[in-house]
BARO-243054 format. One line per field, with one value per residue: x, y, z of N, C-alpha, C, O in turn. Coordinates in steps of 0.2 Angstrom, whole numbers. Layout:
<sites>
n_px	c(X|...)
n_py	c(Y|...)
n_pz	c(Z|...)
ca_px	c(X|...)
ca_py	c(Y|...)
ca_pz	c(Z|...)
c_px	c(X|...)
c_py	c(Y|...)
c_pz	c(Z|...)
o_px	c(X|...)
o_py	c(Y|...)
o_pz	c(Z|...)
</sites>
This chain:
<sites>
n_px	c(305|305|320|317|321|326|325|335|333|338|344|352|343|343|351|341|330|338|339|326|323|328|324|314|309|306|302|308|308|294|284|275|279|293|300|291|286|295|297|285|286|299|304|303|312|329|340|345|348|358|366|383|380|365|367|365|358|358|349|338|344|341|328|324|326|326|337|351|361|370|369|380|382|395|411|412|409|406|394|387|383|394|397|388|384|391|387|375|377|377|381|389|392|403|407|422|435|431|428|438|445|439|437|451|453|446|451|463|458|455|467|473|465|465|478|479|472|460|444|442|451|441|429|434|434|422|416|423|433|447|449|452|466|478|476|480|498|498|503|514|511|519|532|532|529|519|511|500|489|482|486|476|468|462|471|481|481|479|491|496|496|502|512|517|516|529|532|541|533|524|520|507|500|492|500|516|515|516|526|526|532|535|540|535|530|527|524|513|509|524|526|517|521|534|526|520|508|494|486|469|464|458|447|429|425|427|441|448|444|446|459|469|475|473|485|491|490|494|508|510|508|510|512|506|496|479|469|454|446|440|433|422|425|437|443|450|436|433|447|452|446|450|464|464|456|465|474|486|490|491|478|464|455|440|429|419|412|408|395|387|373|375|389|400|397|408|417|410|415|428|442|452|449|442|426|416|402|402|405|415|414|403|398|393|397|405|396|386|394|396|383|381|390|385|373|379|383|371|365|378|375|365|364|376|375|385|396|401|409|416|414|431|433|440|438|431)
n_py	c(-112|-105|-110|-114|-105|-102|-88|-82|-72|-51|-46|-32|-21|-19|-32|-42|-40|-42|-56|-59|-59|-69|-80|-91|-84|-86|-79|-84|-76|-70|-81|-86|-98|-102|-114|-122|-122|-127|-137|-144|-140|-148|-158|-148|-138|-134|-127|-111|-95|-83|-73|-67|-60|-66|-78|-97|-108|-126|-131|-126|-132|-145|-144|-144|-155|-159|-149|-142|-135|-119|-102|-89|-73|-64|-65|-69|-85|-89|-90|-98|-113|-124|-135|-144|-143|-152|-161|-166|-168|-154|-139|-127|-107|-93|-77|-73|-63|-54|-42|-38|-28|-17|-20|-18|-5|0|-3|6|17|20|16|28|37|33|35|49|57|62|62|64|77|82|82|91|103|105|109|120|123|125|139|142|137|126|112|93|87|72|54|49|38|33|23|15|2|-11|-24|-38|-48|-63|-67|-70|-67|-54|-46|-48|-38|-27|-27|-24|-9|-4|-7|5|14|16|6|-6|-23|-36|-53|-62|-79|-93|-103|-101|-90|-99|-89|-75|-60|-55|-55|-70|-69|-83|-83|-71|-62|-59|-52|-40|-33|-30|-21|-6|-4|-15|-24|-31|-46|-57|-75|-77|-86|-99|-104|-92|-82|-72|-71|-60|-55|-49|-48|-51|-36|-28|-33|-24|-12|8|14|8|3|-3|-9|-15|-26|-36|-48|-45|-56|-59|-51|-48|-39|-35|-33|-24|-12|-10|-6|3|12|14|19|11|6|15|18|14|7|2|-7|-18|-27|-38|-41|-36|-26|-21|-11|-9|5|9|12|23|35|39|45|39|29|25|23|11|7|-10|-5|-12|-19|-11|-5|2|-3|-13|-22|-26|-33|-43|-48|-53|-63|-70|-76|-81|-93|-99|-101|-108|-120|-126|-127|-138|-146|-142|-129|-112|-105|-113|-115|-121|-136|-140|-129|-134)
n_pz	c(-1446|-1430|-1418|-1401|-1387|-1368|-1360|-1347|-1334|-1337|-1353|-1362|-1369|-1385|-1386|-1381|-1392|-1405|-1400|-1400|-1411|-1419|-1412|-1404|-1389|-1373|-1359|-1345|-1332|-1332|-1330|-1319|-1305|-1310|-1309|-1308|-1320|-1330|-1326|-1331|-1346|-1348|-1359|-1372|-1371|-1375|-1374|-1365|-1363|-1355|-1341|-1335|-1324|-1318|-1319|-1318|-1308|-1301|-1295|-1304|-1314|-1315|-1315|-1325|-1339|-1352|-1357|-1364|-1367|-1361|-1364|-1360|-1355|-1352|-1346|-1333|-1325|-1311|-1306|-1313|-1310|-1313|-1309|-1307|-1321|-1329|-1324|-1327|-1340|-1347|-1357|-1357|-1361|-1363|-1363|-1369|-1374|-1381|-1372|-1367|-1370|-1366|-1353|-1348|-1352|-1344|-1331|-1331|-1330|-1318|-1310|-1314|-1309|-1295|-1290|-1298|-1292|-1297|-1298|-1284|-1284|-1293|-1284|-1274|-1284|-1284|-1271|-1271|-1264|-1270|-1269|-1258|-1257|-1264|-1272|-1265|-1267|-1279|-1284|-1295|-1312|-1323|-1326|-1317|-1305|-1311|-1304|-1311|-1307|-1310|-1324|-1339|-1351|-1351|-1340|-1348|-1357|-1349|-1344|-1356|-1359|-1347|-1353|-1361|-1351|-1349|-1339|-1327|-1327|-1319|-1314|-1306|-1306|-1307|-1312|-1322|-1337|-1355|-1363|-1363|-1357|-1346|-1331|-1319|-1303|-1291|-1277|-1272|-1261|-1261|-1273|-1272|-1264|-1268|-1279|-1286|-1289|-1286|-1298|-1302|-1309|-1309|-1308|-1304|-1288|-1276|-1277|-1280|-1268|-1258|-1261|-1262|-1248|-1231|-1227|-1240|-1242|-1232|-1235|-1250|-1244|-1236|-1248|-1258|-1270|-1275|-1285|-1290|-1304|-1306|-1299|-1282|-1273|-1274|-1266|-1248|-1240|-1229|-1223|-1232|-1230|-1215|-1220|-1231|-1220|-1210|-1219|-1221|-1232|-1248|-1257|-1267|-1280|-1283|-1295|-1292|-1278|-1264|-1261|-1273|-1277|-1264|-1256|-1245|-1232|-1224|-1235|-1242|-1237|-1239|-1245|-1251|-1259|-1274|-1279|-1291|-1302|-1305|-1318|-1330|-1342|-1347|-1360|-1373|-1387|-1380|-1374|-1384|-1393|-1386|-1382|-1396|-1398|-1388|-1396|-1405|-1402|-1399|-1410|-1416|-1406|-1413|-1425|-1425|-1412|-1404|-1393|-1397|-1390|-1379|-1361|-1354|-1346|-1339|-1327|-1320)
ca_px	c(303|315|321|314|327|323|329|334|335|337|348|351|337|346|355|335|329|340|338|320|320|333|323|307|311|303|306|309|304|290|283|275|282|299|304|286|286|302|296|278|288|306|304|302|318|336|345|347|352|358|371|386|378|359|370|361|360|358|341|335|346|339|320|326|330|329|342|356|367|367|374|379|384|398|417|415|406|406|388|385|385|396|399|379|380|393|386|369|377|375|387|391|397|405|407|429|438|426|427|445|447|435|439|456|453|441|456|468|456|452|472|476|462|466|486|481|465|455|439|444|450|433|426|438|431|415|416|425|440|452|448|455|473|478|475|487|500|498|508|516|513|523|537|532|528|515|510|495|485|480|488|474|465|460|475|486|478|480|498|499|495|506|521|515|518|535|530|541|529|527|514|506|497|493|506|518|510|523|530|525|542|534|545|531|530|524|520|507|513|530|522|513|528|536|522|518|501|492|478|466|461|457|440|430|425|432|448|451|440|450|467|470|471|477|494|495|488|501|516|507|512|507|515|506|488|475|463|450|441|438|428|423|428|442|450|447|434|436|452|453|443|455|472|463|456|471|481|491|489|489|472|461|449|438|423|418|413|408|387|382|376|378|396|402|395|414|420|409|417|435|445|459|446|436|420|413|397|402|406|420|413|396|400|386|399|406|388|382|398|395|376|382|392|380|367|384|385|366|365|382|373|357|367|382|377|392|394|407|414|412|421|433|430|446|438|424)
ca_py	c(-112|-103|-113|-112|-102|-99|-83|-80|-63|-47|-42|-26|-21|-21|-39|-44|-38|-47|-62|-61|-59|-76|-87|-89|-83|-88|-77|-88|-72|-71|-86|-86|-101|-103|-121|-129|-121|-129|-146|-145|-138|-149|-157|-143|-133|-139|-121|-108|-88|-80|-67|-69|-58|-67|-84|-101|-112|-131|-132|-124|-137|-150|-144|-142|-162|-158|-144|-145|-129|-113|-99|-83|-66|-62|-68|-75|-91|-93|-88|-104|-120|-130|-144|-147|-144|-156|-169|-167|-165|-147|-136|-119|-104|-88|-73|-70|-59|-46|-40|-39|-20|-11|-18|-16|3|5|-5|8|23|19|18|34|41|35|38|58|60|64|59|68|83|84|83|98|109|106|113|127|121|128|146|142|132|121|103|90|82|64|51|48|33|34|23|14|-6|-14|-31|-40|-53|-67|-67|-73|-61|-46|-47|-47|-32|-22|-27|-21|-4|-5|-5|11|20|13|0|-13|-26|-44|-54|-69|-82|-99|-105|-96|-92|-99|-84|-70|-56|-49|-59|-72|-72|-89|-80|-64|-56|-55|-48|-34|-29|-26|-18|0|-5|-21|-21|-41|-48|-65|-76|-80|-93|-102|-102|-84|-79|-70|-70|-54|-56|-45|-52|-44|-30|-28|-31|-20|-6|14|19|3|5|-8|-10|-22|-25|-45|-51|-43|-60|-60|-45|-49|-33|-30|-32|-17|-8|-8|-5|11|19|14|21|6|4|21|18|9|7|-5|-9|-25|-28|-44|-42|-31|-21|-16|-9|-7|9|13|15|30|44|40|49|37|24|27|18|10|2|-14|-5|-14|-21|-5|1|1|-9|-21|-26|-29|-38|-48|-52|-54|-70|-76|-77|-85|-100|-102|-104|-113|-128|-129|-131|-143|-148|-140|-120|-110|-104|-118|-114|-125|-140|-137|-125|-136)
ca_pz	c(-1439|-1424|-1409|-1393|-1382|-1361|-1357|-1336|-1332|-1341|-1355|-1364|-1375|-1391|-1386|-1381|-1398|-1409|-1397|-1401|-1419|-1423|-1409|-1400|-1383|-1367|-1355|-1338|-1326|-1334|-1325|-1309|-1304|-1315|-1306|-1311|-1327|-1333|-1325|-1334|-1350|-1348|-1365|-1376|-1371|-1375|-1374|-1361|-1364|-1347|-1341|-1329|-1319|-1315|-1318|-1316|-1301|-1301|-1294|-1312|-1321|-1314|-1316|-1336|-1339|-1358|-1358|-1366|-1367|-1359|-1367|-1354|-1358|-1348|-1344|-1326|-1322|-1304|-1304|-1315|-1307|-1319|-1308|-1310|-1330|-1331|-1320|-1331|-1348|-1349|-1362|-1354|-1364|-1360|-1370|-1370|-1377|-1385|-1368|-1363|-1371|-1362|-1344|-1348|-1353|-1337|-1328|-1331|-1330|-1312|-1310|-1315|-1305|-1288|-1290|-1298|-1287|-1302|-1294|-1278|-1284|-1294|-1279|-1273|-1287|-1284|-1266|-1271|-1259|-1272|-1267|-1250|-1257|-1269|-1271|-1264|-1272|-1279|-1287|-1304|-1313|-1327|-1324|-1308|-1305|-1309|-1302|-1310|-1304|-1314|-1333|-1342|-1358|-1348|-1337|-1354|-1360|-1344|-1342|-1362|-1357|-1343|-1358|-1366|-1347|-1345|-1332|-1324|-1328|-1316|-1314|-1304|-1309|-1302|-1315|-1328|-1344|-1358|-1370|-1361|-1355|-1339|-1325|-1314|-1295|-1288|-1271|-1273|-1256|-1264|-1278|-1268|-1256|-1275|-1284|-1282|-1292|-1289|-1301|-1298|-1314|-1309|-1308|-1298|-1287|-1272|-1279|-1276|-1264|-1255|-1261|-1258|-1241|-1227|-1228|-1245|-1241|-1227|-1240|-1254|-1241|-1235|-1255|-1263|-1273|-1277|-1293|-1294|-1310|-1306|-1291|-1277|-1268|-1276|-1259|-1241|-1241|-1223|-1222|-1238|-1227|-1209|-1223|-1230|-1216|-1207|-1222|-1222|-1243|-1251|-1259|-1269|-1286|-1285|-1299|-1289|-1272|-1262|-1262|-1275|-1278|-1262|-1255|-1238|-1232|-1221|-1240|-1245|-1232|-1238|-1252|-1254|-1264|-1280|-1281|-1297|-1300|-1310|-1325|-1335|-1349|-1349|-1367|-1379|-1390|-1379|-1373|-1391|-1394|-1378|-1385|-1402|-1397|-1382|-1399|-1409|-1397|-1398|-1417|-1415|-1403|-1415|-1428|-1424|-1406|-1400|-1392|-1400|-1386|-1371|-1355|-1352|-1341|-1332|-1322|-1315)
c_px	c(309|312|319|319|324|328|330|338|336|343|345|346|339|349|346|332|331|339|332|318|322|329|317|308|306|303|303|303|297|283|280|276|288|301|297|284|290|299|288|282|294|307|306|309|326|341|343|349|352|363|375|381|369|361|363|364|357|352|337|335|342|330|319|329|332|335|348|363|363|371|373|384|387|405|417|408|404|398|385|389|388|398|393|378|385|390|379|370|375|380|387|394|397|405|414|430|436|424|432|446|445|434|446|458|450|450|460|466|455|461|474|473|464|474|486|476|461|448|440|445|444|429|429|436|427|412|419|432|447|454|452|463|470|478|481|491|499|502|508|515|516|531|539|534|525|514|501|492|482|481|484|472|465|468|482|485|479|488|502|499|501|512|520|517|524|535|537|535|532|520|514|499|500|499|508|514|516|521|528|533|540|538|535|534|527|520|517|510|520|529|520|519|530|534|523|510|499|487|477|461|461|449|438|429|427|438|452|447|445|458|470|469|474|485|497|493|493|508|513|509|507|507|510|494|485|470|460|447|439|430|430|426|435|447|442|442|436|440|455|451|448|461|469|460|461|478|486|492|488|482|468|455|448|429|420|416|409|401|386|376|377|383|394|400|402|418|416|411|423|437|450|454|439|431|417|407|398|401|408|418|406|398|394|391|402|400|385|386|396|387|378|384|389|374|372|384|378|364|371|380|368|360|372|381|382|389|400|415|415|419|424|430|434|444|433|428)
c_py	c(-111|-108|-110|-112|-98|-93|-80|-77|-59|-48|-36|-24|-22|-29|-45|-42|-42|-55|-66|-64|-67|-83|-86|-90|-84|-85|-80|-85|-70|-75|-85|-90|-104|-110|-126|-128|-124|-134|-148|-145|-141|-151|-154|-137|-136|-133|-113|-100|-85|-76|-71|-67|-60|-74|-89|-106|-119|-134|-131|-130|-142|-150|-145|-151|-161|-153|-147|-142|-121|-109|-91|-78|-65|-67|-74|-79|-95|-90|-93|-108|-124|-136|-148|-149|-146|-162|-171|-166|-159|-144|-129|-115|-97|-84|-71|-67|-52|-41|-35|-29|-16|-12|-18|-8|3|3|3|16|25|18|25|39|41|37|44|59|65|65|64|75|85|86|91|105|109|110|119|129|125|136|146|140|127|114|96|86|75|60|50|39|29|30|16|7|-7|-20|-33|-46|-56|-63|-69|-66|-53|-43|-45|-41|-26|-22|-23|-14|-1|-3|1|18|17|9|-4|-19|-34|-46|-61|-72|-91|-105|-102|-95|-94|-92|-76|-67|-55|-59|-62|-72|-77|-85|-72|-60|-53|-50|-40|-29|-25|-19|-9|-1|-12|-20|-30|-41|-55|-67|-78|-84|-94|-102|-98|-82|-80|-69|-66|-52|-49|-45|-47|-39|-26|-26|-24|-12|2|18|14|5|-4|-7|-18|-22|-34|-47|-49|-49|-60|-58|-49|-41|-32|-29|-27|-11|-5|-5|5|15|19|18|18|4|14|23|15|10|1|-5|-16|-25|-36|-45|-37|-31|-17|-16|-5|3|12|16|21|35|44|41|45|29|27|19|18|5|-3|-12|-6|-16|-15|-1|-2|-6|-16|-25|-27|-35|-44|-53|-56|-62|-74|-79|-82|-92|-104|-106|-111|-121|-131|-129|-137|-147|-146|-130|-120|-107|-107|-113|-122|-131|-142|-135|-126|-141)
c_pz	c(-1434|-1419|-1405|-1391|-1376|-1361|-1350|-1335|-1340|-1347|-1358|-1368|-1382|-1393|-1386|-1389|-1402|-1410|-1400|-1409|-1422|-1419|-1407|-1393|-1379|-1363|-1347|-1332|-1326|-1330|-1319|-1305|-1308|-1316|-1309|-1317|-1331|-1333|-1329|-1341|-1355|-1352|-1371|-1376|-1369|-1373|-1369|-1365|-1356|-1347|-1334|-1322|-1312|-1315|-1319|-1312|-1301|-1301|-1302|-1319|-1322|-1315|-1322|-1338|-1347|-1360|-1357|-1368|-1365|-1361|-1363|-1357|-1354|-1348|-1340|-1328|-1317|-1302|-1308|-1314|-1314|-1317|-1308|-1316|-1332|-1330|-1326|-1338|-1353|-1354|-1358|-1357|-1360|-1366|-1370|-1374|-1381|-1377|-1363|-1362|-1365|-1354|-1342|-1348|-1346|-1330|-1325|-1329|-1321|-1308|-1308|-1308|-1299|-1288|-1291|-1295|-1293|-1299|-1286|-1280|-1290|-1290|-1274|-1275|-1285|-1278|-1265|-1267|-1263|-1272|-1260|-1249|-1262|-1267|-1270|-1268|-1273|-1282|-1292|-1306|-1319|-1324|-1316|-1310|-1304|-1309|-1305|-1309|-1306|-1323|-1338|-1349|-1355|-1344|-1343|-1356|-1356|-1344|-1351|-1363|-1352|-1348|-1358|-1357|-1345|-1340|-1333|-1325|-1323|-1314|-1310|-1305|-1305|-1304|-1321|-1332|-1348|-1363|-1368|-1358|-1349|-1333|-1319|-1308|-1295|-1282|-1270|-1267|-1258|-1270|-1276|-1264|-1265|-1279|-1282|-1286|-1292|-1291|-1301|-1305|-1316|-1310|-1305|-1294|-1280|-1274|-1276|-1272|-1259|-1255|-1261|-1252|-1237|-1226|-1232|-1247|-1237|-1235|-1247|-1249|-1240|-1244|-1262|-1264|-1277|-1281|-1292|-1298|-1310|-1305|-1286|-1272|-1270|-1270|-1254|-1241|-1233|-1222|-1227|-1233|-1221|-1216|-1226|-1226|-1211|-1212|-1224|-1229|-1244|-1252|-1264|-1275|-1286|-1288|-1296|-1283|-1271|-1262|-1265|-1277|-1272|-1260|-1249|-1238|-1230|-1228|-1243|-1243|-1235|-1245|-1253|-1258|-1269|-1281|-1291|-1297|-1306|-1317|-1329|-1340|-1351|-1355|-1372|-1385|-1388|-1376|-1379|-1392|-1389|-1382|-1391|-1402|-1395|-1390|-1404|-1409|-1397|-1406|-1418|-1413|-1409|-1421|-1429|-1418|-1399|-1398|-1396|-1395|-1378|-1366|-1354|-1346|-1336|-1326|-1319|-1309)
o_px	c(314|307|319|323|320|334|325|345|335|348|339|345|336|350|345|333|327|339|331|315|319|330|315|308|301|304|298|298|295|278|283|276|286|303|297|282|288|297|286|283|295|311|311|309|328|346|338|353|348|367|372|380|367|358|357|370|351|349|335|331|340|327|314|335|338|336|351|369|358|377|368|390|384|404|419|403|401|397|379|395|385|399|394|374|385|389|378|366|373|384|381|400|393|403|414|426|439|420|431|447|448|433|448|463|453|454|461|470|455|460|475|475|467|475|490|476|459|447|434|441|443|426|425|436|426|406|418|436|451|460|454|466|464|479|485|489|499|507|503|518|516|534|544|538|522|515|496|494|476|478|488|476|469|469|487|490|480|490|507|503|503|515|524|518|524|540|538|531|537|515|519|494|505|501|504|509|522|516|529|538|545|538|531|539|523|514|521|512|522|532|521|520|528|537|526|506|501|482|482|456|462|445|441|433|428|440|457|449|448|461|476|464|477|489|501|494|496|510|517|511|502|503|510|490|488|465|462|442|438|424|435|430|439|452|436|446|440|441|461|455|451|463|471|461|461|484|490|497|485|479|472|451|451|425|417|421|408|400|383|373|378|386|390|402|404|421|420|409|425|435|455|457|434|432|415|407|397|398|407|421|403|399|393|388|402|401|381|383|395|386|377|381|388|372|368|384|378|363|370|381|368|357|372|385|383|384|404|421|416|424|421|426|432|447|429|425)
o_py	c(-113|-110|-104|-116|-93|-93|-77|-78|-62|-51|-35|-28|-27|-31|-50|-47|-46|-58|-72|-68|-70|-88|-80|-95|-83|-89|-78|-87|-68|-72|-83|-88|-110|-112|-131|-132|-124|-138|-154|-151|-140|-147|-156|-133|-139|-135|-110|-100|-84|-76|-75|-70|-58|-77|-87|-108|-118|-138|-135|-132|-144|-155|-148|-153|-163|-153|-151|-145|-118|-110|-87|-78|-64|-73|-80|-77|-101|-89|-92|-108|-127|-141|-154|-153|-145|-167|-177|-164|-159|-148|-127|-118|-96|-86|-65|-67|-47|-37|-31|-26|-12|-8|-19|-5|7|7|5|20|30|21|27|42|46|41|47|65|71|71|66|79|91|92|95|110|115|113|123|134|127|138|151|141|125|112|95|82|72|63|49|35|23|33|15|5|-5|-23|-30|-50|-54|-58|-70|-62|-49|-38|-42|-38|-20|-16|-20|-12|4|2|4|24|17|8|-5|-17|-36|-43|-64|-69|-93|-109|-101|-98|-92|-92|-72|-70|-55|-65|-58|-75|-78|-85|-68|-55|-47|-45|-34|-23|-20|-14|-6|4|-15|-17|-34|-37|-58|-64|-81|-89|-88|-98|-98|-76|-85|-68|-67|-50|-44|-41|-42|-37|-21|-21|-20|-7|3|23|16|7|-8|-3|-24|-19|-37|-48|-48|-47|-61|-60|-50|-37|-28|-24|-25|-6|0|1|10|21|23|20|20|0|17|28|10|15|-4|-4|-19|-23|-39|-51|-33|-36|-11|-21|-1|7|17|21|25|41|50|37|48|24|30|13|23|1|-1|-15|-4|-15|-16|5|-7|-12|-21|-32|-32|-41|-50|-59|-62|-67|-79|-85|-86|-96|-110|-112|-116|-127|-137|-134|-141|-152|-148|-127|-125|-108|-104|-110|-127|-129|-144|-136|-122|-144)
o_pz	c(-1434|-1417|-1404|-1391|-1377|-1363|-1348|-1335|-1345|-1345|-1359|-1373|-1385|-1399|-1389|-1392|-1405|-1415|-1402|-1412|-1427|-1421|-1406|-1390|-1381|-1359|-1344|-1329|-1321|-1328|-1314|-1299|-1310|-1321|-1312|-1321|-1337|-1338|-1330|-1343|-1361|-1355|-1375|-1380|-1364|-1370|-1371|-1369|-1352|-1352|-1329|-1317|-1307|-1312|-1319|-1313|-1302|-1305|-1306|-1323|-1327|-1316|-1325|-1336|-1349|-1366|-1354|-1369|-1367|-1360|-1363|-1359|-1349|-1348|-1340|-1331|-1317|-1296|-1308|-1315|-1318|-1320|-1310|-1318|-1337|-1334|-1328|-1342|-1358|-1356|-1358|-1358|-1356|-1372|-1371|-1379|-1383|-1377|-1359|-1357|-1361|-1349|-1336|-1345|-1343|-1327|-1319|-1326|-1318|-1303|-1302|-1304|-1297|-1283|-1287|-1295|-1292|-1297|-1285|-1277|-1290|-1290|-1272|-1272|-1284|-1279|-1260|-1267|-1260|-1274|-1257|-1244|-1264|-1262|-1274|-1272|-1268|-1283|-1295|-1303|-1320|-1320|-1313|-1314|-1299|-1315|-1302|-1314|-1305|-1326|-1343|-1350|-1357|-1346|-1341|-1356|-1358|-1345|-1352|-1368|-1353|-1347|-1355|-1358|-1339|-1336|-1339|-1321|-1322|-1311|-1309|-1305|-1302|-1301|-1325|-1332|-1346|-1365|-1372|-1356|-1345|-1334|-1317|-1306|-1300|-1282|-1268|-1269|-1258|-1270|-1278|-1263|-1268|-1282|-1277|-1285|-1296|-1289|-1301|-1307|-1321|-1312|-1300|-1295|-1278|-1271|-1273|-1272|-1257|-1250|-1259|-1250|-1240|-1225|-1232|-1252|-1239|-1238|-1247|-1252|-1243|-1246|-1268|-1261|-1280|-1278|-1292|-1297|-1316|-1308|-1285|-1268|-1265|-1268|-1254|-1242|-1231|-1218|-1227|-1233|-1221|-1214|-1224|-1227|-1206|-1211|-1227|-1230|-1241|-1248|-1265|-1274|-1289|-1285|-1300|-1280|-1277|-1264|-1261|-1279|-1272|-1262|-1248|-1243|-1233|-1227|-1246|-1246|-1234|-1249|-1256|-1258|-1267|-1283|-1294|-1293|-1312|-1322|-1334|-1345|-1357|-1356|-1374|-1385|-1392|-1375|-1378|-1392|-1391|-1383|-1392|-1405|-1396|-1390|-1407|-1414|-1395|-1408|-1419|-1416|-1410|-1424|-1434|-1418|-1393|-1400|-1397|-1395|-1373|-1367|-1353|-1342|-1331|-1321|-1317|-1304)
</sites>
């Protein structure tokens, strides 16, 4: 006999698929009223399936009294209330590490672009502009400084990348990591003033909302470039916006904004920022992997009572 597992919101069809075959799925949205279905239902469902991205919010938890672990596809967390699925003896899992590579690779790609104006001089070809003169010079990043921002899994993966182009390597984090070589900042604007690349591989949250503020956008400088592959909250977005159309930062890649999916409109006219739609973990592989484990943590509960990969309780 399969366990009953709620499923709220979509995933991939193939991660949906498998989901279906090992359990008896519910699907939430489904529902025409999801909140009175749960409370007619609450009994009957101890386990959750859900993604960072469709998250779950406290009202939900509460409608579910019998639920007893939700297990989510994705890194971040700040889109599940954990201070609620403590307070009701909830279990919260994440999907780590099967994720790190591929928004470490997109990290880096999104890098190089806005430093060589890949993406821009695409757009160059495409107008035919190179009939007229050639394409402007850009910068090297072979060699440079790069500062990254929050040292945790993804954060290590980016900075290990970082070696392989001779980088200075230095990082900040809200405290050291032990055993790591890259030299810690305490203070992030000092970091930025340094850097010639800040790339934000933080989580998110209140915490960081907004630690990339206009300060260290300021010291980051007219030569200094900025990557986001986090949280849109993570950068002050309109103060992103005054430093590149003021030119005051060189330029910017950011796979994140602050209400997706949409993004400030002032950012689509200007060539010193490469837009991405939330792609860093979009790989055929690292979304199976992503499901594979969300489906790990589900068998993990209904067998042992525990998830395999809880999130910490630190970060509630």
């Amino acid at each position: 006999m399969k366990h009953r597992v709620l499923q709220h919101g979509r995933l991939i069809p193939s991660v949906e698929q498998r989901l279906a075959q090992q359990f008896e799925v519910v699907p939430l949205w489904q529902q025409d009223d999801p909140l009175a279905f749960l409370r007619s239902q609450a009994s009957t469902f101890t386990a959750m399936a859900t993604s960072a991205g469709k998250g779950v919010h406290g009202d939900l938890m509460c409608a579910a009294p019998g639920l007893k672990a939700i297990a989510s596809v994705g890194v971040g967390y700040d889109s599940l209330d954990l201070h609620t699925a403590r307070r009701l003896g909830i279990q919260v899992s994440n999907t780590p590490d099967v994720l790190n590579d591929c928004v470490a690779d997109l990290a880096w790609g999104a890098l190089l672009d806005i430093a060589r104006g890949i993406t821009e001089s695409d757009r160059f070809m495409r107008r035919g502009d190179w009939m007229h003169g050639s394409f402007r010079l850009a910068t090297r990043v072979s060699g440079k400084r790069l500062g990254v921002v929050g040292l945790g899994r993804i954060g290590a993966a980016i900075a290990a990348r970082g070696a392989g182009f001779a980088m200075d390597i230095r990082y900040h984090n809200r405290r050291p990591v032990e055993g790591v070589k890259y030299k810690y900042m305490s203070d992030l604007a000092q970091l930025a003033q340094w850097a010639d690349f800040l790339v934000v591989a933080v989580a998110g949250g209140s915490a960081t909302r907004h630690l990339v503020s206009a300060d260290v956008l300021q010291a980051l400088g007219s030569s200094g470039y900025l990557v986001n592959v986090s949280r849109g909250s993570a950068v002050d977005e309109a103060a992103l916006i005054t430093a590149l159309q003021a030119r005051t930062i060189a330029g910017a890649a950011l796979d994140v904004f602050e209400k997706e999916p949409c993004h400030p409109e002032q950012l689509t006219g200007l060539d010193n920022v490469v837009l991405l739609p939330h792609i860093g973990t979009a790989t055929h592989e690292t979304r199976n992997a992503m499901g594979d484990l969300m489906i790990e943590n589900l068998h993990e509960f209904f067998r042992t009572g525990r998830l395999a990969t809880p999130i910490s309780e630190t970060v509630c």
